[in-house]
N, C-alpha and C positions, 0 to 999 in steps of 0.2 A: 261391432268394431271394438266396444271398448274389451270385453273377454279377450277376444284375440290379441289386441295390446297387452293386457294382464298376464296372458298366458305367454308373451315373450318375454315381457319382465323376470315374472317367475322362471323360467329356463335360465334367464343370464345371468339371473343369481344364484342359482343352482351350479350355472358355468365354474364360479368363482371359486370354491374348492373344491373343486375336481381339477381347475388349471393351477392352482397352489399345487397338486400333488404331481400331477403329471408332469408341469413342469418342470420339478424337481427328478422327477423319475428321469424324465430327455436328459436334463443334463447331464446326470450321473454315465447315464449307456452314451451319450456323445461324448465323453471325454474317457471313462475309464474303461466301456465296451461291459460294462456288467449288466444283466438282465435282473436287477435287483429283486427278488419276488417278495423283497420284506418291506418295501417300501409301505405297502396297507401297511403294517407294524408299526412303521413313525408315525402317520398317520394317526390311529389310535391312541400311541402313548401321547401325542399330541393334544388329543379329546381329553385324555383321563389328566396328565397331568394339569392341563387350561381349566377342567376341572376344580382340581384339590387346590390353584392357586386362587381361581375367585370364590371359594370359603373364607381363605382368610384375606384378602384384598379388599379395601370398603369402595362402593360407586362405583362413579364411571370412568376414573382413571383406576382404578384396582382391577375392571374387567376388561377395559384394555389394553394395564399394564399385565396381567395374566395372560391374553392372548399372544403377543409380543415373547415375553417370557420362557413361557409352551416352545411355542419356538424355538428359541433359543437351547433350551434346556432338551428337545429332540434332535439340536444340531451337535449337540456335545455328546451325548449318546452316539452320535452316529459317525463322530470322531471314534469313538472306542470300540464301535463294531469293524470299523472301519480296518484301525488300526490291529485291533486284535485277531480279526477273524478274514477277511479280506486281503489283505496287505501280503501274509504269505502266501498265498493261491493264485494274485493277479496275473503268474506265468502260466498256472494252469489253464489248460481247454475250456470256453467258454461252460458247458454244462457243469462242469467240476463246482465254477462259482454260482451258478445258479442254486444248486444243490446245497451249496454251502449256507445263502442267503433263507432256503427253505429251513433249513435248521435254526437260524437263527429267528424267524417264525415263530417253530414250536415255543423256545425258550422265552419269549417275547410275550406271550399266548400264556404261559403258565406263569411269569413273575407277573402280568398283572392279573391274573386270578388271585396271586398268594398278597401283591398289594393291593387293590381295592375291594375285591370281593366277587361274587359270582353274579349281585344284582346289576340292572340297568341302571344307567344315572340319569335322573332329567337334566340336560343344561340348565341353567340361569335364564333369564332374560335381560337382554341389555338395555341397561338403566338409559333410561331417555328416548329408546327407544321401541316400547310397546305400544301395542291397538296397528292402527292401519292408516293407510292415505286410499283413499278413492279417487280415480283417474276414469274420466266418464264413466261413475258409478260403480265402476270395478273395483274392488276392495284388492290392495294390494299390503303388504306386513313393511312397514317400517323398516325392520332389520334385511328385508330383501333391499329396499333402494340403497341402505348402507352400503352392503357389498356389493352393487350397482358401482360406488364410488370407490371402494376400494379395492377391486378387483384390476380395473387400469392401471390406476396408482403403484400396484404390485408389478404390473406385466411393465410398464416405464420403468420402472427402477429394472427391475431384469434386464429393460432391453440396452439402457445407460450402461453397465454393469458389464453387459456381455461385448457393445459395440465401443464405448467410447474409453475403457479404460484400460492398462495394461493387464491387470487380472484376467479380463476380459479377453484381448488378444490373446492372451495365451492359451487360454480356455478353448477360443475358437480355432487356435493351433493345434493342439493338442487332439479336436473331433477333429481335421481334416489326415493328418500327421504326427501323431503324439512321437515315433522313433525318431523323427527330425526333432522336434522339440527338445526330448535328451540330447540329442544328439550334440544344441544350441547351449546344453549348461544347465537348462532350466531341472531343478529337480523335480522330478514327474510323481515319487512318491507323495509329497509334501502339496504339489499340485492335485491329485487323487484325492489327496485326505479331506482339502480345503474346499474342491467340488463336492463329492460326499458329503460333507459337512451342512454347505449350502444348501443339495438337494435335501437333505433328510427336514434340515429346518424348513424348509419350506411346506413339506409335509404335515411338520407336526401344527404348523402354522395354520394351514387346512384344514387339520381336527380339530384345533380350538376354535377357531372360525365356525362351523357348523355344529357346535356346541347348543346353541337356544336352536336351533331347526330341528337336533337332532338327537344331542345327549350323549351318553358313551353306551357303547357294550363291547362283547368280548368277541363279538362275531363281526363288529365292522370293519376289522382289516380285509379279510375276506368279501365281504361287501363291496366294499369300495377296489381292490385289488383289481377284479375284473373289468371295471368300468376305467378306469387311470389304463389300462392295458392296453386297451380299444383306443382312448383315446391318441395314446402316446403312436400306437402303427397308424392310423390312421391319418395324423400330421405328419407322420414321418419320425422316426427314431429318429430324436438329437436336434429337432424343431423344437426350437421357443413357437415362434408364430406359427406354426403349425397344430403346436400343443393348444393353445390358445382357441384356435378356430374349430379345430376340433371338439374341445371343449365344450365350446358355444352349439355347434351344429348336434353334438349328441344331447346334452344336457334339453336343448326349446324342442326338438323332435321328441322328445321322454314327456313332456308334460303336454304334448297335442297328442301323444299317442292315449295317454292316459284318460284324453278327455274323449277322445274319439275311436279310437281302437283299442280300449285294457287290455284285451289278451295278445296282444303284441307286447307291451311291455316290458316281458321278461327276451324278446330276440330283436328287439330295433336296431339296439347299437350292434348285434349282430351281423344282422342283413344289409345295414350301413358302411360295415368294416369290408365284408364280403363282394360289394358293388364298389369302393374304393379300391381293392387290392387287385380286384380282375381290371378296371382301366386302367390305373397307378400301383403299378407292384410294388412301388416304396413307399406307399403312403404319399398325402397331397403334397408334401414341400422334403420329403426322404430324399436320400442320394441312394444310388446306387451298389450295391454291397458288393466288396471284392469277394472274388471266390474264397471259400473257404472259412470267412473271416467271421460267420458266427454259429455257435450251435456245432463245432467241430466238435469231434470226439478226442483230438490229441494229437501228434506228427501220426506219421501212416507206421502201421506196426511190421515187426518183420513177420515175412511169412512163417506160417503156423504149417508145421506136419502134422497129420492125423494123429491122435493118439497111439502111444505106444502099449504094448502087453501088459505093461506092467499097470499102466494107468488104466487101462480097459478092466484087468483084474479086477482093482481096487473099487473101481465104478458097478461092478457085477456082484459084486459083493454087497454093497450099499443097497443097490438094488434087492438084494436076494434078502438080506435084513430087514428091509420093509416090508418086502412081501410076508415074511414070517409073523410078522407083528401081534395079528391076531392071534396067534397061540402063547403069547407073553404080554398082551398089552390089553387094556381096559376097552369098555367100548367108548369112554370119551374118545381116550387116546385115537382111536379110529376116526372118530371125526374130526378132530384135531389135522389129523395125518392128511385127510380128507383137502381139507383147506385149504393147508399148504401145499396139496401136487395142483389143486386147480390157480392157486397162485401163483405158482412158478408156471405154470405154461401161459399163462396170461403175461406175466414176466418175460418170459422167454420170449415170446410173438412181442414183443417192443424192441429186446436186445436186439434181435435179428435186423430188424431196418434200422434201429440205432447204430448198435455196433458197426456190423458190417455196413449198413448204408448208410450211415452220417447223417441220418434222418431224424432229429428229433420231433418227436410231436406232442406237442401237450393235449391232444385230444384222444388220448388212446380207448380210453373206458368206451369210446363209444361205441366200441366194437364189442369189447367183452360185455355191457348193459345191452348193446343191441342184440346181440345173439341168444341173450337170456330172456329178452321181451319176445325174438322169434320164436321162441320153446314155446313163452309162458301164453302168445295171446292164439297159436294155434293149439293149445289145448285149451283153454278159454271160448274163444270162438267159434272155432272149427270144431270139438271133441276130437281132435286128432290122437292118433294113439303119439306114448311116449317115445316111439322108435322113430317114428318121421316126424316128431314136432323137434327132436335131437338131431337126427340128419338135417333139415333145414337150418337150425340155428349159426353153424359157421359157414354154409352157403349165403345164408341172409345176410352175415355181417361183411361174408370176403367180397358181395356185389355191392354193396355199401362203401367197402374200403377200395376198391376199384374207382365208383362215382368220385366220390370225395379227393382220392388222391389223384384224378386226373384233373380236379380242379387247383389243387394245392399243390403240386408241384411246378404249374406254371411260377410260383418263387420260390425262394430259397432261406436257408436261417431264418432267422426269429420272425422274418414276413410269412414263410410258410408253417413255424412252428403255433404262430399266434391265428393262422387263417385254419388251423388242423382243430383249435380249440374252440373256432367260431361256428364251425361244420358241429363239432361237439356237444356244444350249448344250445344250436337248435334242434340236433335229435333231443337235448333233454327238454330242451322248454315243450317241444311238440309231447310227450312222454308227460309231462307233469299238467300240461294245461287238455289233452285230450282225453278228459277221465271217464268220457261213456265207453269207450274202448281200451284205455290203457290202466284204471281204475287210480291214474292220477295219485296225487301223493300219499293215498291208503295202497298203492302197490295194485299187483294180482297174489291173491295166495290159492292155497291148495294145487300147485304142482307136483302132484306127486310122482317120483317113477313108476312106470311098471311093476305089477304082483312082481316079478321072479328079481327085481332088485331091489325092494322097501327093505332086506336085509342091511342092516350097517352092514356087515362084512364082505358082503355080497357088490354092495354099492363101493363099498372101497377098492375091493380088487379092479371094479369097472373102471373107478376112477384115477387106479396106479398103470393100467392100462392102455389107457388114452392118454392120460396124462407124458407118462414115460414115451409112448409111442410119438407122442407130438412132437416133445421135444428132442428128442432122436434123429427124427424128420427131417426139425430144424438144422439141426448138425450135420446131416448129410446132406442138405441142400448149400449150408454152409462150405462145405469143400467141392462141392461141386464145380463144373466151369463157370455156372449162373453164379455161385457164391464170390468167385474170383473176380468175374465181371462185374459185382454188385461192391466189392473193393476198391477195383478200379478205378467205376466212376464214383464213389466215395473221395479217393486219394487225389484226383486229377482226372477231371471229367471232359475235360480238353484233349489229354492224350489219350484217354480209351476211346473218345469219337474217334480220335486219329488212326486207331486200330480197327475200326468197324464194330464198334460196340454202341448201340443204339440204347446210351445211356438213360434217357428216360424211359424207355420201353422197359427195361431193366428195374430200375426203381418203381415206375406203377406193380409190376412186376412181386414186386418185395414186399411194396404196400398192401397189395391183395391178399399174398400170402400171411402175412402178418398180422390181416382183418382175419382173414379166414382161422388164423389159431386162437385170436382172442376169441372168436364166436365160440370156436370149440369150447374152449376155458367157461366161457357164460353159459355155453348147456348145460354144461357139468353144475357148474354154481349152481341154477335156478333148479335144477332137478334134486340138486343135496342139500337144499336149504325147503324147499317148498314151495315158495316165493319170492318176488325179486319187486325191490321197489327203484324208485329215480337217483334216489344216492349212489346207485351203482353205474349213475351215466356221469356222474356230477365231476369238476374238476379235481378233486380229494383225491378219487381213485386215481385216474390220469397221475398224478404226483405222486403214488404211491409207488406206483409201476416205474418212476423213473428214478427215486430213490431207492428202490431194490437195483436196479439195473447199476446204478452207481457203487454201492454197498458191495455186490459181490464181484465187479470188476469190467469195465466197459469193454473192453480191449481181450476179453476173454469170452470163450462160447461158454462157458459156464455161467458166465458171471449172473444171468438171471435168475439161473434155477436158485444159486448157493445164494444170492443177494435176497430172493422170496423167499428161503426155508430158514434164513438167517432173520429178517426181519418180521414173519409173522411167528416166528418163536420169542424172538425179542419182546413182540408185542404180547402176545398174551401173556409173559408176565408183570411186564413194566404196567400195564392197563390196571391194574390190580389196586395200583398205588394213585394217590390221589392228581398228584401232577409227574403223571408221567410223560409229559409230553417236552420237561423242561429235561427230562436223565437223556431220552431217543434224542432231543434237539441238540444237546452237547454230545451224544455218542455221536453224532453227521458231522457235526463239525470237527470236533479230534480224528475222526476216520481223512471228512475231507484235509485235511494239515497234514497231517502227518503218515496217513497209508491213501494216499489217492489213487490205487493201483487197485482198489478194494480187494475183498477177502480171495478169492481165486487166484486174482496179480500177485496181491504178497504172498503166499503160500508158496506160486511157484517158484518167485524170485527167490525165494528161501531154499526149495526142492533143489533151484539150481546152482547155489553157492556150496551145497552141502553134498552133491553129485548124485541126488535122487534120481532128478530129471535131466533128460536131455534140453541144450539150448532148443528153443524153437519149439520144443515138442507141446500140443493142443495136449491140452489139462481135461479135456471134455470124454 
């Protein structure tokens, strides 16, 4: 009895900031509708700043005037991202800003490398409160009953804050109705900044907080990111008390799973999210989402004509120059080239159910690392030749994306985009924790193609082959009637029922197709690399894919290919330099401000002022 008390202890203080960040995360998407992804970022600068303030703070007012502080000094930060980098885009389409808030990630990610350093920091211990209390015999940590007590004290003031003052009312105006609220006088910018403001402090208030449990490093935005995620859908986007409960229920189920089940660990809050969302598609205390109203791609665009001659040309051309290459180009260069076409069809297979189906998914990798595990472990296990361990591979992922998307699209926006990432994270936990079979975080290696392709040139032609083939595919499916259908219900899924368009047969539909090309993509990979490890299931990729997707233009059938051969050029040479993660983090954000149409949009809108192109006409 007494463990089992100990081990609920320890969950609820575990609770404590995790619901400081979540918290702040709800509020933020209940009043401003942004799906913040830099929230771990405050976070962090939270830890590091709470940090460098109790070096020079003396006691135990100095470490609790530092944690307070942290706070404060993550909530003025978060005025300035706010204002700076949010404030112009909040018209844009929900993706646009998420994107944006990725960027400011990177930059976030590299200025505290360039100020604190690359080491971990141990927290402090708070003064007065070291060694433990024993509760029938159970050893429990002093600083756990602390945030015991200060963990209410936090959620009371929140709830004071939210229900009983006019800040408050407006706040909760603002989640039900913010265009009535303008409508009333209230200035809504200034109301944004102020919410913002609040959530980010609360955040950073979290990382100081978990400073002596936990310390700082460079990797706990990420860390903790996912788990604030879970929580937040889970209670429902835009729940305090929701956030709160949540909290609580994932945080005591993590330290019984630890004691009783460890290799559950890395998919509880998983499995938890996944059995909420199927009985509660909004999460336990969520409202119900208007159509349309998250994870949209933009107004509906005008229709697109096929490409014209002249654009087909220009694209035959490009083509025809790649193929060349080998006769002018290194054999890097060739693998280089390599890269980038299996990127861009992996790209491409998001654009297609992005684009055209309004579908965002943060779980995408799972298809392109699944399809590279179905290569890697039927030549592994099976001795399979390389011809049929490659044919299986985008069968294996597009029956995969069939399962998954018939579970996921029972909801919608950020409920389905977060339940796509949940599906995601247990193919990879299964993948990292299965290592008599999937060889676990050493990967599998020695993949190698086939004799008659271990030629680099040989493998590259295969690879511009398929590659090019895919995404072609895609394009003609795209003007297809299925592609028109798959706009429709995109645009107004209401009036294409009304037509006889069996909208969701349609979108599993897309989803399939769309597993099925990332598999291809993943053959390609695990056969031109050699090997394929779990980072290639991991959420990094999934963001990679929808940052290219954004970069070269959502609202265009190009936009994936140009958005992957744009940014893994980019990368390889920003990589070079020490913090490049801070140049790619401000190159997302001035793209997102100022050309949100990315590289394809602007291009044509240019073609079209200057009478290259026709209106309307597919750039593809």
């Amino acid at each position: 009895m007494g463990l089992f008390i100990a081990q609920v202890l320890t969950g609820l203080a575990n609770a404590g900031a995790l619901f400081m960040v979540a918290s702040g995360l709800s509020l933020i998407f209940g009043v401003t509708r942004i799906v913040n992804f830099a929230h771990g970022s405050f976070y962090m600068l939270g830890a590091y700043i709470g940090y460098t303030l109790m070096q020079v703070l003396p006691g135990a007012v100095g470490f609790w005037g530092a944690i307070l502080l942290a706070g404060l000094a993550v909530g003025v930060l978060g005025v300035l991202v706010e204002v700076l980098v949010l404030r112009p885009v909040y018209r844009a389409p929900e993706l646009f800003q998420l994107v944006a808030t990725f960027g400011v990630i990177l930059v976030i990610q590299d200025l505290a490398l360039l100020i604190w350093g690359p080491e971990d920091l141990l927290g402090p211990r708070a003064p007065g409160l070291r060694g433990v209390v024993r509760i029938m015999g159970e050893p429990i940590p002093k600083y756990d009953i602390a945030l015991l007590v200060i963990t209410p004290f936090v959620a009371l003031g929140l709830w004071y804050l939210i229900t009983k003052t006019r800040v408050g009312v407006l706040v909760r105006a603002a989640t039900q109705d913010r265009e009535m609220v303008g409508a009333l006088g209230v200035n809504q910018a200034w109301l944004f900044t102020g919410v913002f403001a609040l959530g980010t402090a609360l955040a950073g208030l979290g990382g100081a907080l978990q400073l002596p449990k936990g310390g700082a490093d460079l990797m706990m935005d990420f860390n903790i990111l996912t788990a604030v995620f879970v929580v937040v859908v889970i209670g429902g986007m835009g729940s305090l008390p929701g956030a709160y409960l949540a909290a609580v229920i994932i945080s005591v189920l993590n330290v019984f799973g630890v004691t009783y089940l460890p290799q559950s660990t890395l998919v509880l809050m998983f499995v938890v999210m996944v059995l909420v969302l199927m009985i509660r598609p909004y999460g336990l205390f969520g409202r119900e989402e208007v159509a349309g109203e998250h994870g949209q791609v933009g107004e509906p665009e005008r229709p697109f004509k096929p490409a014209g001659l002249q654009v087909r040309l220009l694209v035959g051309a490009g083509v025809a120059t790649l193929a060349a290459m080998p006769l002018y180009a290194s054999t890097f260069s060739q693998v280089l080239a390599t890269d980038i076409l299996i990127f861009c069809l992996f790209a491409a297979s998001l654009h297609f159910m992005l684009g055209l189906g309004g579908l965002v998914s943060f779980g995408h990798a799972a298809f392109f690392g699944g399809g590279a595990y179905v290569a890697a472990l039927m030549v592994t296990h099976a001795d399979s030749p390389m011809e049929l361990a490659f044919i299986l591979a985008p069968i294996g992922a597009g029956l995969a994306a069939l399962i998954i998307g018939w579970v996921c699209l029972r909801l919608t926006g950020v409920y389905f985009a977060m339940l796509t990432l949940a599906f995601a994270q247990l193919i990879w936990s299964l993948v990292f924790q299965w290592g008599d079979v999937t060889g676990g975080d050493d990967g599998l290696v020695g993949i190698w193609p086939a004799e008659w392709l271990k030629e680099t040139t040989v493998f590259f032609y295969f690879a511009l082959t398929l590659s090019v083939g895919g995404i072609i595919a895609l394009r003609h499916v795209a003007h297809s009637p299925f592609g028109y259908a798959l706009r429709a219900a995109r645009d107004s899924a209401r009036q294409a029922e009304a037509t006889g368009i069996n909208t969701k047969r349609v979108q599993l539909l897309a989803f399939g197709l769309a597993g099925t090309m990332a598999g291809l993509a993943g053959g390609l990979f695990v056969f031109s690399k050699g090997s394929v490890f779990p980072n290639e299931l991991e959420i990094a990729r999934s963001f990679d894919a929808l940052i290219v997707v954004f970069l070269g233009g959502v609202k265009t059938l190009a936009g994936g290919v140009a958005g992957g051969a744009f940014f893994k050029g980019v990368e390889d040479i920003l990589v070079r330099f020490e913090y490049w993660r801070l140049a790619l983090g401000l190159l997302i954000i001035v793209v997102v401000i100022l050309a949100p149409d990315g590289i394809v949009g602007s291009l044509r809108k240019a073609a079209e002022r200057v009478g290259l192109l026709k209106r309307g006409e597919d750039t593809t």
